[in-house]
py3Dmol code that shows the C-alpha trace and the ligand (Angstrom):
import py3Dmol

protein = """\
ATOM      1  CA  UNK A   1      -6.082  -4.773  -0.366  1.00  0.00           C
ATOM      2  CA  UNK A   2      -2.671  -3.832  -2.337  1.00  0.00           C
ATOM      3  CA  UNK A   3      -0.580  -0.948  -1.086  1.00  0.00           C
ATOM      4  CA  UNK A   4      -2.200   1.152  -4.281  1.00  0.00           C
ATOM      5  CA  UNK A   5      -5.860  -0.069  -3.708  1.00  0.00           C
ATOM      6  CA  UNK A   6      -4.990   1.972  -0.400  1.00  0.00           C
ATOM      7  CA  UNK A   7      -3.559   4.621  -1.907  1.00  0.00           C
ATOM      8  CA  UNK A   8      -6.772   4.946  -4.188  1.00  0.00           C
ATOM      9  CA  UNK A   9      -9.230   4.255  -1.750  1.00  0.00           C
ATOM     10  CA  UNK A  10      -7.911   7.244   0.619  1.00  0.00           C
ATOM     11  CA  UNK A  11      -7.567   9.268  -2.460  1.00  0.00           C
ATOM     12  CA  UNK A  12     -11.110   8.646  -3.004  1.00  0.00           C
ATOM     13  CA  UNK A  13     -12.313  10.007   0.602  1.00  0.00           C
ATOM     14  CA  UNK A  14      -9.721  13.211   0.580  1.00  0.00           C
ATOM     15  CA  UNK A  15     -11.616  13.855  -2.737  1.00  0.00           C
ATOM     16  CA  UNK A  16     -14.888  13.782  -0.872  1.00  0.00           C
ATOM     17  CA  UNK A  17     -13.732  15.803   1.461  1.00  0.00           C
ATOM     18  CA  UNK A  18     -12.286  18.237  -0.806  1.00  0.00           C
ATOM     19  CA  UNK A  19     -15.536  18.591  -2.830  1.00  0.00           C
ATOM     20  CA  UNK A  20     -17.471  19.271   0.217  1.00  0.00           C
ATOM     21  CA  UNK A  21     -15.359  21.964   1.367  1.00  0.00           C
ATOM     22  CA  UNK A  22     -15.831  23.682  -1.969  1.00  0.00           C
ATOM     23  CA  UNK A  23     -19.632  23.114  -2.092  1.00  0.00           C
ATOM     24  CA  UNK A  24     -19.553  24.798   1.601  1.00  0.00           C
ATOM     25  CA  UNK A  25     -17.597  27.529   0.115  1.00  0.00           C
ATOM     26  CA  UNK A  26     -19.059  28.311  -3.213  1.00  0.00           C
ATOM     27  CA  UNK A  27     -22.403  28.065  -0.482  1.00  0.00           C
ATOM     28  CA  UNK A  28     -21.310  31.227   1.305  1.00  0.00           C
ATOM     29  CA  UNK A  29     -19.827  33.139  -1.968  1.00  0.00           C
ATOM     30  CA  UNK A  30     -21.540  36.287  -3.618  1.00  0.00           C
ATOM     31  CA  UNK A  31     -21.685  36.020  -7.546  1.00  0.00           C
ATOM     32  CA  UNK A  32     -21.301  39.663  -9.420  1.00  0.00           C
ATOM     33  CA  UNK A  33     -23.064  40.645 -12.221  1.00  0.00           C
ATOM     34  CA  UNK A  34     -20.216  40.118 -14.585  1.00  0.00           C
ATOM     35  CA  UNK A  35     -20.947  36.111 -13.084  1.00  0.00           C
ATOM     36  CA  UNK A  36     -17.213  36.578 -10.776  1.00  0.00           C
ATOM     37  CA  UNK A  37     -17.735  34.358  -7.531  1.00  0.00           C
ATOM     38  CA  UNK A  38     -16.819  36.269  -4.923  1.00  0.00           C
ATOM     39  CA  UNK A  39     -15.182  35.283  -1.270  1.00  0.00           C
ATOM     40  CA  UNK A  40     -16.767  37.740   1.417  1.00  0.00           C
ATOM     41  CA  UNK A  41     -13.873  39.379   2.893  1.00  0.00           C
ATOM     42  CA  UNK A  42     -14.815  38.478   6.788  1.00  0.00           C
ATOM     43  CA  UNK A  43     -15.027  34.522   5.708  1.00  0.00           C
ATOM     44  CA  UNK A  44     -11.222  35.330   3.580  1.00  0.00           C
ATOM     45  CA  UNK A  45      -9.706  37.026   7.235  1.00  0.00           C
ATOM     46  CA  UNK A  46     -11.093  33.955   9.243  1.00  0.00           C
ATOM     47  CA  UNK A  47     -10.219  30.893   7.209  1.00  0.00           C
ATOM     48  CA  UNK A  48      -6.904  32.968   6.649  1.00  0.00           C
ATOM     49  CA  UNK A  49      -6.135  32.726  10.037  1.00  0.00           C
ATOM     50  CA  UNK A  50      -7.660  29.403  10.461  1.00  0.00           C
ATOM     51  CA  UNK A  51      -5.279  28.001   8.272  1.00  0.00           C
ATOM     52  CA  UNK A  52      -2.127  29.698   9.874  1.00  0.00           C
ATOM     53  CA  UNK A  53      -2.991  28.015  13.215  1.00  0.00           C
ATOM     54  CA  UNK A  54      -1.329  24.202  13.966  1.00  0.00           C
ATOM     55  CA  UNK A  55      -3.906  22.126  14.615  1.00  0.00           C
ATOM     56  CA  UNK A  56      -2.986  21.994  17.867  1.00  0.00           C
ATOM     57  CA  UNK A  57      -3.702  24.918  18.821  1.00  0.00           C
ATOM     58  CA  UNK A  58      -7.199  25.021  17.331  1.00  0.00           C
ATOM     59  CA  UNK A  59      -9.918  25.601  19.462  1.00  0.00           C
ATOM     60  CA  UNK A  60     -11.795  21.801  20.192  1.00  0.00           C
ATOM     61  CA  UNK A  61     -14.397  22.616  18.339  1.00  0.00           C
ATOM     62  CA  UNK A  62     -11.919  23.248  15.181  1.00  0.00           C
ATOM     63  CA  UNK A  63      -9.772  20.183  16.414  1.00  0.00           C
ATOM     64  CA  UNK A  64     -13.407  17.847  16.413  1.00  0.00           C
ATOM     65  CA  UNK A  65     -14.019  19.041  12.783  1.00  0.00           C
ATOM     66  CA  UNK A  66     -10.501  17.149  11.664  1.00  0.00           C
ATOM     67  CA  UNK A  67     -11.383  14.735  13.729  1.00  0.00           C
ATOM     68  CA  UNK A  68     -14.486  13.657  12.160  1.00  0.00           C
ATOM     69  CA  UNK A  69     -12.699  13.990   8.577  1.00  0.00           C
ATOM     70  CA  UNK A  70     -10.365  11.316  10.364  1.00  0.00           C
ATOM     71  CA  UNK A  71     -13.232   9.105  10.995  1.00  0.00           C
ATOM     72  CA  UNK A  72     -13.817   8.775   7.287  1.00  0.00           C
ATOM     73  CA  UNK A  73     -10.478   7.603   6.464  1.00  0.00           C
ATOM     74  CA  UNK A  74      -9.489   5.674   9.433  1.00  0.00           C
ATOM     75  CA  UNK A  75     -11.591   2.185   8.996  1.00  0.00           C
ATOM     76  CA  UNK A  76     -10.387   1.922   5.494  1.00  0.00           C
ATOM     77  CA  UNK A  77      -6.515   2.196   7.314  1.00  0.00           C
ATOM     78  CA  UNK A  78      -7.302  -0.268  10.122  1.00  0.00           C
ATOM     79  CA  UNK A  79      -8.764  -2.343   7.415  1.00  0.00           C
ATOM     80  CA  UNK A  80      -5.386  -1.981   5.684  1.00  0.00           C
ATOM     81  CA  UNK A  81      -3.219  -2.860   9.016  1.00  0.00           C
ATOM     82  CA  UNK A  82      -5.577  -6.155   9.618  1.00  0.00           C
ATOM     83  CA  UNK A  83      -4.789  -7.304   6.000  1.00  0.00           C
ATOM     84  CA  UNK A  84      -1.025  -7.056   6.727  1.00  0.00           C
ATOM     85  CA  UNK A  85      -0.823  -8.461   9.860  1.00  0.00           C
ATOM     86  CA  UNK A  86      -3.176 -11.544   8.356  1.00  0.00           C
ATOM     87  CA  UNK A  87      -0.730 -11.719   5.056  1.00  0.00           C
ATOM     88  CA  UNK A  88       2.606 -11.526   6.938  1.00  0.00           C
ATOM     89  CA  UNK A  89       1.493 -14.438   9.791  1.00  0.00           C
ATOM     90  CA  UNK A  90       0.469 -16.127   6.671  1.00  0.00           C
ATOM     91  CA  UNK A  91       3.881 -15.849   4.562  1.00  0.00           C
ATOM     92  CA  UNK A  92       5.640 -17.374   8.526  1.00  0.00           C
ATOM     93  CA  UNK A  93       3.398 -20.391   8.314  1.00  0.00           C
ATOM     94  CA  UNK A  94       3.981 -20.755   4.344  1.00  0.00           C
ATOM     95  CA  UNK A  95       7.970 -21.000   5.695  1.00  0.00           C
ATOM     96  CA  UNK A  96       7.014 -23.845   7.364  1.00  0.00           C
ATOM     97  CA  UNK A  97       8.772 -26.651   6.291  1.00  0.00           C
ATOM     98  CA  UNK A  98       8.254 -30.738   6.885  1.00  0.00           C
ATOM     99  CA  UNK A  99      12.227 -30.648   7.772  1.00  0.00           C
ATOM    100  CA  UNK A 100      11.706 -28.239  10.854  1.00  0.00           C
ATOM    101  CA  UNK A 101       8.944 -30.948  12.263  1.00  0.00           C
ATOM    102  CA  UNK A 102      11.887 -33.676  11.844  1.00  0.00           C
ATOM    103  CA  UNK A 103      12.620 -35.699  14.979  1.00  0.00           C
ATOM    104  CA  UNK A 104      15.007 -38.416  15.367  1.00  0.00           C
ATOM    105  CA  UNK A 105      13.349 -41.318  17.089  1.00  0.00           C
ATOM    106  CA  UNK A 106      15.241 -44.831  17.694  1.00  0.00           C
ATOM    107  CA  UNK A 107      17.596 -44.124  14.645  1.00  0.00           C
ATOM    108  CA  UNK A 108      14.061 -43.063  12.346  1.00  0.00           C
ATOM    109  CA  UNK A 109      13.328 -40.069  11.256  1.00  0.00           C
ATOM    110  CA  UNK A 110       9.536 -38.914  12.264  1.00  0.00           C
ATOM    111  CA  UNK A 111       8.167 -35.769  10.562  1.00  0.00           C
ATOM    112  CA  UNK A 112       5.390 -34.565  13.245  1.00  0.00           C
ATOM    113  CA  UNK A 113       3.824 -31.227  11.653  1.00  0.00           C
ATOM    114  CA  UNK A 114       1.436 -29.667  13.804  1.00  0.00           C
ATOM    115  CA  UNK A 115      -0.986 -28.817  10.657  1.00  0.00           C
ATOM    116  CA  UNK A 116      -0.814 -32.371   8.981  1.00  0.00           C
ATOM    117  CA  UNK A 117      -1.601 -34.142  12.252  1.00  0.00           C
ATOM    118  CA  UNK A 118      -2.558 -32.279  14.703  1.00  0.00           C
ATOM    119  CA  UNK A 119      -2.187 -34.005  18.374  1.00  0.00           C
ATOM    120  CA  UNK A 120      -1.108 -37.159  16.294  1.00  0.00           C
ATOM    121  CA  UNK A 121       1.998 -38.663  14.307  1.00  0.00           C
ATOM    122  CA  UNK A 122       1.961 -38.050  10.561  1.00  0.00           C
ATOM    123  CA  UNK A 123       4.427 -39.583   8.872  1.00  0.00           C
ATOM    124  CA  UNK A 124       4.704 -37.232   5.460  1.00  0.00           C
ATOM    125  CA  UNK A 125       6.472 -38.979   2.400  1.00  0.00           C
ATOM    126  CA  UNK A 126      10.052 -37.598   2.891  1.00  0.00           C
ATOM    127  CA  UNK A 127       9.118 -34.449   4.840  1.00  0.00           C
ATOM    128  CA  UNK A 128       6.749 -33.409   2.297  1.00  0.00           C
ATOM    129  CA  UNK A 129       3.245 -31.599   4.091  1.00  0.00           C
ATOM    130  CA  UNK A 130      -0.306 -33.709   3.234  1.00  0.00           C
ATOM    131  CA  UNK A 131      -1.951 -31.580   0.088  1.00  0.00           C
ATOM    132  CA  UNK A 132      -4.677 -30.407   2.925  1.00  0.00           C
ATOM    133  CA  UNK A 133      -1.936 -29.068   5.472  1.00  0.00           C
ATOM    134  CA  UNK A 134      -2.336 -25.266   6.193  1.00  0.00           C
ATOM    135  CA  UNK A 135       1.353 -24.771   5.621  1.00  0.00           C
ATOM    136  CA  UNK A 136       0.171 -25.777   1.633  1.00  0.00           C
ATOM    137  CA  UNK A 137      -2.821 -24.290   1.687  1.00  0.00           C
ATOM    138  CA  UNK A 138      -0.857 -20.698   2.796  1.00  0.00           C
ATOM    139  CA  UNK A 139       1.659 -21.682   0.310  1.00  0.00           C
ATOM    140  CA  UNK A 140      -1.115 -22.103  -2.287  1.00  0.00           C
ATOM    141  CA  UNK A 141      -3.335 -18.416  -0.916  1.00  0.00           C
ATOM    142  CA  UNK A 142       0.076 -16.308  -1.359  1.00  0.00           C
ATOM    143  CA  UNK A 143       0.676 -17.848  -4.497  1.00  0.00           C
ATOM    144  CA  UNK A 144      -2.155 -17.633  -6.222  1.00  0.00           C
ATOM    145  CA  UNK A 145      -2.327 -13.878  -5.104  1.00  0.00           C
ATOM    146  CA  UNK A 146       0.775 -12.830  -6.722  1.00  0.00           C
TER     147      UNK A 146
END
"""
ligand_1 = """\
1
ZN
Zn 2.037 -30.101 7.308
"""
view = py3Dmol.view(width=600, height=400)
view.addModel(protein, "pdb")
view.setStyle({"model": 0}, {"cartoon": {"style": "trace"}})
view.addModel(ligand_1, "xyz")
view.setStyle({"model": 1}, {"stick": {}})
view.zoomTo()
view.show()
């Protein structure tokens, strides 16, 4: 998920929860003969005052209500977070090259990458990674997603 795919899918859920607060409210609205919807002035005092109250001092019931708007929004976040963290460990192991697995041994160099032989001794042609090493195949995921 791109930084905008975020941005729309959130947009998507505040719109959700925009249109159901204006369902609720056109719910408990009078309509006049000349067809004027009309905000009973009780329900205009309380959600005035409502809305000049920081959440945090909101009653818990009033603090659960955001809460649960929250809950709609916050899997879609983590969601977000786990793709990052997955992308940037990626783009570390993509850095990986054969060079940094380079060991001098009796005058030879030996290039011993954990991904091309694991537990082993691969000897890649001049430091480069086998075409199946995860350090290619990461290479090969970020590219093709560019
Ligand atoms: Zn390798």
């Amino acid at each position: 998920m791109t930084k905008s795919e975020l941005i729309e899918r959130l947009a998507d859920k505040e719109h959700a929860g925009w249109a159901h607060w204006m369902d609720y409210l056109f719910s408990k609205c009078l309509m006049n003969d000349r067809r004027e919807v009309i905000i009973p002035l009780p329900l205009v005092e309380r959600w005035r005052k409502q809305a000049e109250i920081p959440y945090t001092q909101l009653s818990e019931r009033e603090k659960q209500s955001d809460r649960d708007e929250v809950a709609h929004i916050l899997p879609i976040i983590d969601e977000y977070v786990r793709n990052e963290t997955i992308l940037a460990m990626l783009k570390e192991l993509a850095q990986g090259e054969a060079v940094r697995y380079a060991s001098e041994v009796d005058g030879d160099i030996l290039y011993d990458c954990p991904f091309c032989s694991p537990g082993g001794q691969y000897e890649p042609n001049e430091g480069q990674h086998e075409p199946t090493c995860l350090v290619i195949r990461a290479q090969q995921f970020l590219k093709e997603r560019s």
